[in-house]
C-alpha positions, -999 to +999 in steps of 0.1 A: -771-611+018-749-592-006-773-564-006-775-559+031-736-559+033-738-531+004-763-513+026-743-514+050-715-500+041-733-471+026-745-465+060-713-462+072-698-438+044-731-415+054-718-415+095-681-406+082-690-380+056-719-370+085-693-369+111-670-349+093-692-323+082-700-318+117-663-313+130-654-293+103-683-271+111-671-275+148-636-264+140-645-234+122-669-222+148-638-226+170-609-208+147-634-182+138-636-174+179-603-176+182-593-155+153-616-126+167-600-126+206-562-128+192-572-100+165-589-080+196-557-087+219-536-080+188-552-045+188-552-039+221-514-042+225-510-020+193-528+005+207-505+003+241-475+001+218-484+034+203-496+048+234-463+042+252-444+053+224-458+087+222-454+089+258-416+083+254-414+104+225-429+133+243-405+126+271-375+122+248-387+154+233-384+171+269-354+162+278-340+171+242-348+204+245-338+205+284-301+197+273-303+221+243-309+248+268-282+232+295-262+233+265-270+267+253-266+285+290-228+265+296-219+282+257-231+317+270-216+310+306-178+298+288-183+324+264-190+355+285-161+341+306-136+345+277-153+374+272-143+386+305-106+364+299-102+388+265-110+426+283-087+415+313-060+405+289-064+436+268-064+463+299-028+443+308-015+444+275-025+483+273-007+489+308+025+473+297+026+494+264+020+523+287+053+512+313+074+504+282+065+536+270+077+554+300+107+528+308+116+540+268+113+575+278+132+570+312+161+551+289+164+580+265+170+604+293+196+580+309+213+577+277+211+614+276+226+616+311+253+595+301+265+612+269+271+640+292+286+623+319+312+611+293+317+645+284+325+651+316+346+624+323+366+627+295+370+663+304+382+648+339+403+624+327+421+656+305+424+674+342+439+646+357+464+637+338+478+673+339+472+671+371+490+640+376+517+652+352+523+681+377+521+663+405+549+635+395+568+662+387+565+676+415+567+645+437+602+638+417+615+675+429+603+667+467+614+629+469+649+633+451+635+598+433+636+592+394+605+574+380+622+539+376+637+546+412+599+553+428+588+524+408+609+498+422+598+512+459+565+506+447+571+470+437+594+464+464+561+474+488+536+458+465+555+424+467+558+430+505+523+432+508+515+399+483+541+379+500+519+387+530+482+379+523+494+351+501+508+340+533+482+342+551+459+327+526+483+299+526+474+291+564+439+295+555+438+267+533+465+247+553+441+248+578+412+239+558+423+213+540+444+197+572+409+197+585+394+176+557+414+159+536+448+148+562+419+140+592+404+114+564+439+098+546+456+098+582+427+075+594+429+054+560+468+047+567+464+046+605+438+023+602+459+001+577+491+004+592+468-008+631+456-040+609+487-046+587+522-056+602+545-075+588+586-093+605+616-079+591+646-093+595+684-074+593+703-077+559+728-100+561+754-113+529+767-141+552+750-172+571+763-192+601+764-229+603+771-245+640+792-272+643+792-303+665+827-295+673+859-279+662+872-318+645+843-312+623+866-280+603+890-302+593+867-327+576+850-301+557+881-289+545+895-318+535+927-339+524+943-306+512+916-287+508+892-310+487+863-309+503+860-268+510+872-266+471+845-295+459+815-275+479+824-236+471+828-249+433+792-266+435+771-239+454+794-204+445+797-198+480+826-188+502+831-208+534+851-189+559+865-214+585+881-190+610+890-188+644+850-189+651+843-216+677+819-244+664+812-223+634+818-218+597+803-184+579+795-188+543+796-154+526+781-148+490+756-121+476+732-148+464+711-156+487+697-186+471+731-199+466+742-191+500+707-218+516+718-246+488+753-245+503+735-239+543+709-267+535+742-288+521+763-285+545+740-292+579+727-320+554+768-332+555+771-322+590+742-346+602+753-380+575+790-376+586+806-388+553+822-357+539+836-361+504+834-350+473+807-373+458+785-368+489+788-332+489+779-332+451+752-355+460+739-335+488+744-301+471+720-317+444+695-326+471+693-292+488+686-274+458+656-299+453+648-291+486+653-248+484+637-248+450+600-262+467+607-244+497+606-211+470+575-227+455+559-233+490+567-198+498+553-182+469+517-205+473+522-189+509+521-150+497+494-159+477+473-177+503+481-147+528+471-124+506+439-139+493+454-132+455+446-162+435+449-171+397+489-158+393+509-177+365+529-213+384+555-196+374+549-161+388+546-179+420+580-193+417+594-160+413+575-147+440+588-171+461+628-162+455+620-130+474+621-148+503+659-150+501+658-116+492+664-085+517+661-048+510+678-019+530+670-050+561+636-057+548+625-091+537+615-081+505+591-112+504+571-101+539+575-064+526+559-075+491+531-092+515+524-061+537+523-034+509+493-059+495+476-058+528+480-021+529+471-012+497+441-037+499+426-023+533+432+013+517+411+003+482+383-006+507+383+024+525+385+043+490+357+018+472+385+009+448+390-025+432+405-042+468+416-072+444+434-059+418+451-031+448+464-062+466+474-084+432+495-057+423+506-050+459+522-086+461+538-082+428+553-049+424+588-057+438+590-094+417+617-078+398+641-078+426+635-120+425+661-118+390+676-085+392+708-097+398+710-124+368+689-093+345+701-061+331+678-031+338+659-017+372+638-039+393+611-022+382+618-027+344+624-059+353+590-065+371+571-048+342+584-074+315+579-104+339+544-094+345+538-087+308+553-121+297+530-136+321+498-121+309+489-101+343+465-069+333+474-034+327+463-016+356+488-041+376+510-030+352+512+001+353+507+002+392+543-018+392+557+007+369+547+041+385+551+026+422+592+047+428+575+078+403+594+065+374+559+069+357+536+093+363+500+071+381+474+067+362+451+053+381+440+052+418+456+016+422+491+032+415+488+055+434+478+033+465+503+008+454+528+036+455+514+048+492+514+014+505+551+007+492+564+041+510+545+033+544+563-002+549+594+008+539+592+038+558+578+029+592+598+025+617+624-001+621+617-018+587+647-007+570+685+001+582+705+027+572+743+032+582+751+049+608+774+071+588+744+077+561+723+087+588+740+112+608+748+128+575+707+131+565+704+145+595+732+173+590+721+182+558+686+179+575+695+207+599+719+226+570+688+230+548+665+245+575+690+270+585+697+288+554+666+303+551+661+336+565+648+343+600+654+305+612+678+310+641+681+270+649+668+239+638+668+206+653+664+173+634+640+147+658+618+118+653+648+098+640+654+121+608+613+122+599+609+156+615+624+186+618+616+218+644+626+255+633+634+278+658+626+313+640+632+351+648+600+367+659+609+399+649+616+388+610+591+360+609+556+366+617+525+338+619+514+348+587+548+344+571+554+309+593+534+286+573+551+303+538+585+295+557+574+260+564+562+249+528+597+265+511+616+244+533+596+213+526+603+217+492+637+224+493+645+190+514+624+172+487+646+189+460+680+182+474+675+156+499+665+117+496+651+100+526+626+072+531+587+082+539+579+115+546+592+146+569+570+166+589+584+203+591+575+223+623+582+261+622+583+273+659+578+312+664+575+325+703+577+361+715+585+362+754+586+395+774+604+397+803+604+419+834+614+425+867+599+438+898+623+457+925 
């Protein structure tokens, strides 16, 4: 039993060793075959490698040598081009030696020339001044004249002849610039003046209260006077109770003083009980009542004007112009137009419109104090406006707006503009009638002693005068030179509000008759 289980096992080691022989003799039969094919392929593509690398280095080697030669013709090509460039260059450079040589040749005979034209000149000048030296003496022996004597007849004709074509190259430029520069301001002022106008009222020192009736004058005044006494001691105001039916005039210069006793007294007027502790009591109220009606004034101006951002107190003081007339004019409505004015002008001009109308609105605030502060308006307005912090161009445009100061700045200047067209339009301010008909004299006076004017006439209410002149002395070109001297003479000698247009008239008539 044992042995047949050894013998067959043996068996079975002699199949597996069997068995593996045979595929290990099967496997190298198979790797053997396959090593030959991949060493055959591996061959084969080696040999098309090399094959299609010679091919490429042939081709490589062709087009090498094609761009060497592209690249050797373009150097030949560029270089016989410079070539060319160089011999072009060189013939120019040969002609120009050649025409400076002859321009050098044609100098040296000009400077040749010229040497003996000097020669000759100065010879001439030798001739002529003998000659001349004869001929002055003998234009002394024919004439009768000294040489200082001939001189001044010279001048006298030179200056004749001047006074002439500067005259006429006066009205040349008159013309010109009457063309340009008046066409363009006159339709910046027209056009500010058309969109800008402001009330006036008449200047008055006195106010009018109306009265029930004629009983009511003998309450106000009073058990011997008490009551008249008790209210011109509280307000500083006169009451003049006069043979005036149903009124009473209160006079006074202050016109702040003169509404607190108005306000008091129509207050009195109204309640009925007149005596001295209601007058004081109602004196008290209508200050109250004047002092925010200044305040509400002043926030008015500003509103109107579109200025914002002044001190409280600048407004305040602003608003005390109210009360306050110039020459007529409300100073307040005045100080309200020139801010318009100047405003609408800045836009026209591209100027700062804000700071043109701030400064328009302030630059009379001095008159609000003048008469409780020593110094001008206009000094006056320049330390208000600096204690308040207001900015230099307003300023300054308050300090050169009468020409105390020369402008600076093209604010002032319109500030200045805008101050002299409301005052000096028409109707805004009142003169005397006295005070006018003497401008107008001296007007006239002016105009006439000037030489050639034969009459003058003053029109346009003083802003314009018209020359009557002697066409035989005074011709067109010397009429504009007679115009401008007496222009500035009337601003030398003469004051007047705005401006006056001076018209020189010159007419030739020639008369005949038939028979």
């Amino acid at each position: 039993m044992e042995s047949s289980t050894l013998f067959a096992v043996i068996i079975v080691l002699v199949g597996l060793a069997i068995g593996a022989l045979v595929g290990w003799l099967i496997r190298k039969t198979v790797a053997e075959k396959t090593i030959g094919s991949a060493e055959i392929e591996s061959k084969r593509i080696i040999h098309n490698a090399e094959t299609e690398a010679e091919a490429k280095k042939r081709e490589a080697i062709v087009a090498a040598k094609e761009e060497v030669m592209q690249i050797r013709n373009d150097i030949e090509k560029e270089t016989r081009e410079r070539r060319n460039e160089l011999q072009r260059m060189e013939r120019r450079y040969l002609q120009k030696e050649e025409t400076l040589e002859r321009k050098l040749e044609a100098l040296e005979r000009k400077e040749e020339n010229l040497q003996r034209k000097e020669s000759e000149v100065e010879k001439q000048k030798v001739d002529l001044s003998e000659l001349m030296t004869k001929q002055v003496a003998e234009l002394e022996r024919l004439s009768g004249l000294t040489p200082e004597e001939a001189k001044q007849l010279l001048l006298k004709s030179v200056e004749e002849e001047v006074r002439y074509e500067s005259a006429i190259m006066i009205k040349e430029i008159e013309t010109r610039t009457k063309e340009e520069a008046e066409k363009r301001a006159k339709d910046i002022i027209s056009l500010a003046i058309h969109r800008c106008a402001a009330d006036h009222v008449a200047e008055s020192t006195v106010s009018v209260v109306a009265l029930p009736n004629d009983e009511m004058k003998g309450r106000i005044i009073g058990r011997e006077g008490r009551n008249i006494r008790a209210l011109e001691t509280l307000t500083g105001i006169d009451l003049i109770i006069d043979d005036t039916p149903e009124a009473v005039i209160l006079s006074g210069f202050d016109p702040i003083r003169r509404e607190v006793a108005r306000v008091a007294l129509e207050k009195l007027i109204l309640d009925g009980r007149i005596h001295p502790a209601r007058i004081e009591e109602m004196v008290e109220k209508a200050q109250k009542e004047v002092e925010q009606k200044i305040r509400e004034e002043g926030e008015q101006a500003t509103f109107e004007t579109g200025v914002h951002g002044l001190h409280p107190e600048l407004i305040r003081i602003l608003g005390r112009l109210r009360f306050r007339t110039s020459y007529g004019q409300n100073v307040l409505k005045h100080s309200i137009e020139v801010s318009h004015l100047a405003g609408l002008m800045a836009a026209e001009l591209g100027v700062d419109v804000q700071t043109a109308k701030r400064a328009g609105l302030l630059h009379d605030i001095g008159k609000a104090v003048d008469h409780d502060t020593e110094g001008t308006h206009v000094e006056i307005g320049v330390d208000i406006c600096k204690r308040y912090k207001e900015s230099v161009d307003v300023i300054h445009a308050i300090e050169a707006h009468h020409g105390d100061t020369e402008p600076k700045t093209i604010v002032a200047v319109l500030v200045a503009a805008a101050d002299a067209v409301s005052a000096a339009r028409p109707g805004a301010r009142r003169e005397t009638l006295e005070t006018y008909i003497k401008r107008l004299q001296k007007l006239e006076e002016i105009a006439e002693t000037f030489e050639g004017v034969e009459k003058s006439y003053a029109i346009q209410a003083g802003r314009e005068i018209r020359i009557i002149v002697n066409p035989d002395r005074i011709d067109d070109a010397l009429a504009p030179r007679v115009a401008h001297d007496i222009s500035k003479r009337i601003e030398e000698e003469l004051e007047y509000p705005g401006q006056i247009k001076v018209v020189v008239i010159r007419e030739t008539r020639a008369v005949d008759y038939a028979k």
